[in-house]
Each structure stands twice: as C-alpha cells, then as structure tokens.
N, C-alpha and C positions, 0 to 999 in steps of 0.2 A: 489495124490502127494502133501507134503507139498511145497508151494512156498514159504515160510516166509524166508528165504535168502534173496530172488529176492526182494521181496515186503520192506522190511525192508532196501532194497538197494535204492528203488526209491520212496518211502512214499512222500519225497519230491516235485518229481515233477508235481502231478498236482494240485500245489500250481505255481510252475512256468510258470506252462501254461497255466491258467485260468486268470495271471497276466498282459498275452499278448491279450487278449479277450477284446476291449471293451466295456463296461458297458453302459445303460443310465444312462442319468443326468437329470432327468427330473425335472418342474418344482412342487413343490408340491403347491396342492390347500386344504385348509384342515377347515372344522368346519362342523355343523349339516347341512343337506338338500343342503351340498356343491354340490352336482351333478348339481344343479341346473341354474351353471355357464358353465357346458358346452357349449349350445349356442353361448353365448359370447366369449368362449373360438376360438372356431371353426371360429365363425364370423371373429374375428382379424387375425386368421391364413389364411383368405383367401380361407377357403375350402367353396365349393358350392354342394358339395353331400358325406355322410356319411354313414356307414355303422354301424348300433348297432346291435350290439353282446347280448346277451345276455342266459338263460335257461330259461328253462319251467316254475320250482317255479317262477321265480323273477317276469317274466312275465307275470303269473298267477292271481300275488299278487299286477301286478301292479307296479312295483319299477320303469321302466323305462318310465314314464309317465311323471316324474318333469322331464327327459331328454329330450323325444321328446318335449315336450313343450318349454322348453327353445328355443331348434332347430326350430319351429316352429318361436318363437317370432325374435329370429337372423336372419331370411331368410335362414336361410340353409336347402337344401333338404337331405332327409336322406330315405334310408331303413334298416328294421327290419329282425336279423335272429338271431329265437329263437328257435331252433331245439334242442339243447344239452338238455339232462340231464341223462348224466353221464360223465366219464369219455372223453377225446379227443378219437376218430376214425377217421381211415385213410377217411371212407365214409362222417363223419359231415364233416372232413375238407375240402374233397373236395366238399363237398355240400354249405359250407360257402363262399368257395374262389369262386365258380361258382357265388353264387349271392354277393360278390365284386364284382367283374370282370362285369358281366352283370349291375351291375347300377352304374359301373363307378366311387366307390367310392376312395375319396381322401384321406382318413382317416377312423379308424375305433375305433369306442366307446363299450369296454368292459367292461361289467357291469357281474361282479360275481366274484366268487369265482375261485381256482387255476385250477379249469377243462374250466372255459371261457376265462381266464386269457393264459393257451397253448394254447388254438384254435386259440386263436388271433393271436400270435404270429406267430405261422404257415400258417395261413391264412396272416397275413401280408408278410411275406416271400414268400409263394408260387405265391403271385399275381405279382409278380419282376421275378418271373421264369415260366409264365403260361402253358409255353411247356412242363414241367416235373410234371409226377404225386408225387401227394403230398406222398406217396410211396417209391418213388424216393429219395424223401429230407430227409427221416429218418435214416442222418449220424450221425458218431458222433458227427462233426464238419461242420454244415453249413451253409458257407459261403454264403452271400446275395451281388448280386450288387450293389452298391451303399451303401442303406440303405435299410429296409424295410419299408412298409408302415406304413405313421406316424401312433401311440397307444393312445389314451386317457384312461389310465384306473381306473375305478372306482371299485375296490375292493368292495366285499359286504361281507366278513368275516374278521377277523384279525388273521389270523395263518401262511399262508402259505408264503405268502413274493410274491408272483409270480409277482406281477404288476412290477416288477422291475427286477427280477432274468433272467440273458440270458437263461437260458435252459426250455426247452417243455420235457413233458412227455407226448407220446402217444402210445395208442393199438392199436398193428399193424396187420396184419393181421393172424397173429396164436393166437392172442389173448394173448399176452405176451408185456409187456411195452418195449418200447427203448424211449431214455431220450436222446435228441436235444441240444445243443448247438448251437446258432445262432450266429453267427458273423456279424454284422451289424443290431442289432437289434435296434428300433428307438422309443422306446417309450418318447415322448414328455412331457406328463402330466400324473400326476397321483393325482387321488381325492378321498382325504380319508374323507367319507360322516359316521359320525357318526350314524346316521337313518338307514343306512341299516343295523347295527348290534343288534338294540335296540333288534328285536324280537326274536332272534333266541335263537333254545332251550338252556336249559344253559348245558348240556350234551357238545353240540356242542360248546359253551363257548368257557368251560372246554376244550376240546381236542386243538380246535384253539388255544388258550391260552399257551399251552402245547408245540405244535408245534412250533407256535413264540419264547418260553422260549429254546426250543432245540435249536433253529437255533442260536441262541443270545450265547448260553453259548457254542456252539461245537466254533463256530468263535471267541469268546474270547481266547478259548484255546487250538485251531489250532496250526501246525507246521508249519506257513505261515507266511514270511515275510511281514508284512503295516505299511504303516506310520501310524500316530497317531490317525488322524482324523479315521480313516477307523474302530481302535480299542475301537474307543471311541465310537462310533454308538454302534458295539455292547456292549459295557459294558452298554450302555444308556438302550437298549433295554431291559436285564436283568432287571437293576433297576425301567423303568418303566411296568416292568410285576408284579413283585414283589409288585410293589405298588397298581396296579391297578387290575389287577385280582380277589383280594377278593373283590374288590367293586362292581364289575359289576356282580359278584356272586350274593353278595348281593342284590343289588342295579340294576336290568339290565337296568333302564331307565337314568342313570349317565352318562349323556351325555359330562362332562371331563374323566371320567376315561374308558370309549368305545373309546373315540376320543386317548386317551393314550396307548391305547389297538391298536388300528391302526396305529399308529406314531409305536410303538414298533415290529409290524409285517412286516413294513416295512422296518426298520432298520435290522431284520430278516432276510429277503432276500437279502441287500444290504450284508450280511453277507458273506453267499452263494455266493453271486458274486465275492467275495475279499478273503477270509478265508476258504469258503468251511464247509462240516459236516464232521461228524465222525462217530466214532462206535454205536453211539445213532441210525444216522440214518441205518447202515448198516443192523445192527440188527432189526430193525424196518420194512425196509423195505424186508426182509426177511420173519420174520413171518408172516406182514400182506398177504403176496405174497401167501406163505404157507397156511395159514389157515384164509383169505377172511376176516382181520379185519380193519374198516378202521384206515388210517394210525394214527389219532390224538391221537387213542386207542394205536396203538403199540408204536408210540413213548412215550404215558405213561407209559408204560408197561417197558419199557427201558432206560429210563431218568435218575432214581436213581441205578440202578445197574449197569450200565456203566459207569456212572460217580466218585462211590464209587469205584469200579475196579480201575479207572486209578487215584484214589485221590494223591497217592504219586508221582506218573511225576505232576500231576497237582497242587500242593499242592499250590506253588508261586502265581497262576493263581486264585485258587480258592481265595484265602487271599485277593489278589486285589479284584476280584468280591467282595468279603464280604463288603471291606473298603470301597469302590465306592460306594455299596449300601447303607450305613448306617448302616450294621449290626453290627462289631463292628469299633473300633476307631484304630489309628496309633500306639497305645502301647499293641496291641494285637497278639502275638504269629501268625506265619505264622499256624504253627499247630494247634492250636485252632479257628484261626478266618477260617481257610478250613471245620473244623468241624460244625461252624455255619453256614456257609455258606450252607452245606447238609442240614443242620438241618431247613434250612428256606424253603429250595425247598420242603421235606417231609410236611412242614408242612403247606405249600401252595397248594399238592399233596390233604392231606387230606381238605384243607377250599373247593376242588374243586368236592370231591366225587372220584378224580382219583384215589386214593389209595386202592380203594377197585376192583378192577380189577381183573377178573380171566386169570389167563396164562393159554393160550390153548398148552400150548410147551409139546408134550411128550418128553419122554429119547429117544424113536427109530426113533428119526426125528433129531435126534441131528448133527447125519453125515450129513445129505444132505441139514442142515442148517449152517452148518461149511462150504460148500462149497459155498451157496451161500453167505452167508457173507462175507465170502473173494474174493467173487468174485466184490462185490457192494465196499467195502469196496478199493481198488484199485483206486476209483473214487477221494479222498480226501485226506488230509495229515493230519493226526490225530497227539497227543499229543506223540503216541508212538505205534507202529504194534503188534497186537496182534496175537500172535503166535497160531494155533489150538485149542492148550492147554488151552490158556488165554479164547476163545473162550467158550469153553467146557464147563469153571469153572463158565464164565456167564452164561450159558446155564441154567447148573444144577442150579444157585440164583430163577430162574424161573421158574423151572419146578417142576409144584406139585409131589407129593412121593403118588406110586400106592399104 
C-alpha cells in the first residue's frame, strides 16, 4: 500500500515533536589530549565514584588511561566497564547498568565512538529506573525521571554526533535495531580530544567524515522550523568539513583540522537534535540493514544521489550552503552556485576514495527497500516526501545493470 497521501500530510511533524524534546547543553572542553581534564572536571562536580565506559579496541590500545589517571590525580574513585565491541545489546546494557548500580556510580565517562556513546545513554536512564529491564525501556519515547545520570562524553571518532544526539540506537532482542528517544537525557560535558582520532584508518576517516557531512547538510535543508543559531551550527558544520577533510586525508597527524573534524561532528548531531535527517539517511539506513554495510559506507553511497534528486526543492538551500562556504560569491546565480556546491561534495567524495564504492543494491530488492525506506523515512521532515516512484528512480541511480 502506497502511504504517500498520509505521509506527505504529516512530513511536518516530527520536526514538531522533536522541538518539544529537550536537548543537552553541554559544556564543551576541546583541544589535543583534552580528556585529560576529566579528573578535574569530575573533582569540581562533586562526584566521588565514576563509572568509564568504554570498548575493547580503545581499551586495548590503551586510550583511557590519560582518564583514569587524571581521576586518580582528582581523588575520584572510579570503575572500568569495557565489555562493548559492537553494536548496543539489550545484554551489554544491562550488564553496564549492573556495574553502575553495584559501584554506585555518580556519573559516567564515555569514551568511544556512537556504539559507546548509546550504551551510555541507556545505561544512564536505566540506572533512574532500576526496576525495569533495559527491554522494557526500548520506547519510542523514553521518558527519564528527573534527569538521567550526569554524561561526560568523550567522543573517539568524528562522524556520528552521538555525544549530543537524544536518541540510542539498540539490538534488541530479535536482533533487529529500535532507536530510543530519551527525554531527560543529561549529558553535562562533552570532550573533543583531537588524539583519539589521529590513528584511525583513513577508510574510517573517510566514512566518519561522510557521516558528519550528511548530518550537516540533511539539517541545513530540512523542512524544520530554527531559529538562526541552530541553522548556523549546521551550515558551520558543512563548511568546516569541506575544509578540513582533505587535510586529515592528507595529513592525519593535523591536529587543527581533526580538532575541526570534531567540532564539525558535533555540530552534526546538534543537527539531528533540532533539524533531524532525511532521505540520505533513510536510504542508507535501509541498505546498510539489507546487505550488512557499515553505515559510513551507505551513507556514501547515498549522499550525491539523494541530494542530486531533491536539487530543485533544494536549489535556495543548496546556494546558501555554497555562499557560506566560500564556494562561490553573492553575485552568483542560485542555479549555478547549487551546481557548485554538488560539484565540491563529488569532489571531496573523490579526495576521500568514497567515490569509488560498489552498490550492492540489486533491481529485485528494490520492493522491499521502497518499503523499508518509507518506513525509516517517516522519522524526519525532509525537504519534500518522496513518493515510491521518486524512490525507485533513486534506486535504479545505484544499482549496477546485470
């Protein structure tokens, strides 16, 4: 059954109702080996036992070592739970929020990327409800007494936004994701430590980079009323990806333009929180669903032929992006400077290797990705509802000819 009546009636609203959700404000701490102020962070806040978060690589390698020590040096007691490496489960969460709960922590320090970044989240929530399994709490919308348990988060990628973003994404127990909404969610700090990103491969960059760049450009040109400031984060975001992504290509020891790279990712998910995604992600998260790719991939995969599709609603939107970024100047055609504007993201695609990406999409997956598209797709208030059809025509941009 096509819903596109229905859905092209209400595209609107959850723009309206993610407006009534609020947001942290947290305080940002930000330059190389910044994690390192944790301690002090914690000290002033009064907390006397902590709980760090973290996965197995970071772990591994060592990452959260300038933190305990810091915590060392403050007087603050802390324990260590380093179980993750992958994805949120209903089983880590409840295995994290058991050892909250059991050392009584007052606070919890997140050190990773957007898989440590949910747990937290959810483990901070669930420690405010300890009588319901974490199970339980995977609403669409759920509401926390109070607040949840204050966040410290130290991001160790730059893609995903999550140290900021209300919503959790976890696999639940059929092994299929549901995506969380928190309401009262409390993260305090958030510490964008240029050093955690220096080493990672640049494959992984590239995808983060990607990611961040989508979040930035769907929330630019969202069907979502913000005030100024809100729209100006993301235009920033764009601009500082644009700038800074081929450097750290280049360059991955550039420790201004990683730290720009961070600043920009987070603005990213401030995106998400106020503007929401769109067809980038809908479709993205579709395939990757479908044929087991990770997301940074699908959103590459997605970025220019979604955006090319909806260029003529976007056409205003795209021109401002152009101008804002310095691509071209105030006396340049809405149509031409939208044209540049594609033509900087392709060509930023290609400084990053993403361009060369194989589509796993065949033609006879195309029904039961038109379904789940529209069904993800529901989630946000895009530039303009694509009908099936509009769907399809993406499709076919990406799907090799047998």
């Amino acid at each position: 059954m096509d819903t596109y009546i229905i859905r092209k009636q209400i595209h609107r609203l959850p723009g309206k109702v993610i407006h009534n959700i609020p947001i942290p404000q947290p305080e940002v701490v930000e330059g190389h080996a910044s994690r390192k102020q944790v301690g002090e962070i914690c000290r002033q806040c009064g907390y006397q036992q902590v709980l760090v978060v973290t996965d197995k690589t970071l772990s591994q390698l060592g990452y959260e070592q300038a933190i305990t020590q810091s915590l060392n040096e403050a007087g603050v007691n802390y324990s260590i739970f380093n179980k993750i490496n992958s994805e949120p489960t209903i089983a880590i969460i409840e295995a994290a929020r058991k050892a909250a709960l059991e050392s009584q922590a007052e606070c919890i320090v997140a050190l990773g990327g957007g898989s440590v970044m949910d747990t937290c989240k959810m483990v901070a929530a669930g420690v405010k409800i300890p009588h319901l399994k974490i199970k339980t709490l995977l609403l669409k919308f759920l509401p926390v007494p109070d607040l949840t348990l204050p966040i410290i988060a130290v991001p160790s990628t730059a893609g995903t936004g999550a140290e900021v973003t209300v919503g959790a994404v976890v696999t639940n127990s059929r092994g299929t994701k549901s995506s969380t909404v928190l309401i009262g969610l409390n993260v305090t700090h958030v510490i964008l430590d240029s050093e955690l990103t220096i080493h990672a491969p640049q494959q992984v960059t590239a995808a983060c980079g990607m990611d961040a760049l989508s979040h930035c450009i769907e929330g630019a040109v969202s069907d979502v009323e913000v005030d100024e400031s809100d729209a100006r984060l993301s235009e920033e975001g764009v601009k500082l990806i644009l700038q800074h992504l081929p450097t750290v290509m280049k360059d991955p020891e550039n420790i201004e333009a990683r730290l720009g790279m961070c600043r920009a990712a987070m603005y990213g998910g401030h995106a998400i929180n106020t503007q929401l995604a769109g067809y980038v992600h809908a479709f993205a998260h579709s395939i990757g669903a479908k044929y087991h790719i990770p997301h940074g991939q699908a959103i590459s995969l997605m970025l220019l032929p979604v955006l090319e599709y909806q260029k003529n609603t976007c056409l205003a939107k795209y021109a401002m992006l152009a101008r804002y970024c310095k691509i071209v100047d105030d006396q340049t055609s809405d149509a031409e400077a939208a044209d540049l504007f594609l033509q900087a993201i392709r060509q930023l695609m290609s400084q990053c290797g993403m361009d060369k990406l194989v589509s796993p999409v065949k033609a006879c997956d195309h029904e039961v990705l038109t379904r789940m598209i529209v069904k993800d797709s529901i989630n946000y208030s895009a530039p303009f509802t694509f009908s099936n059809n509009d769907i399809e025509q993406v499709l076919n941009t990406i799907t090799p000819k047998e």
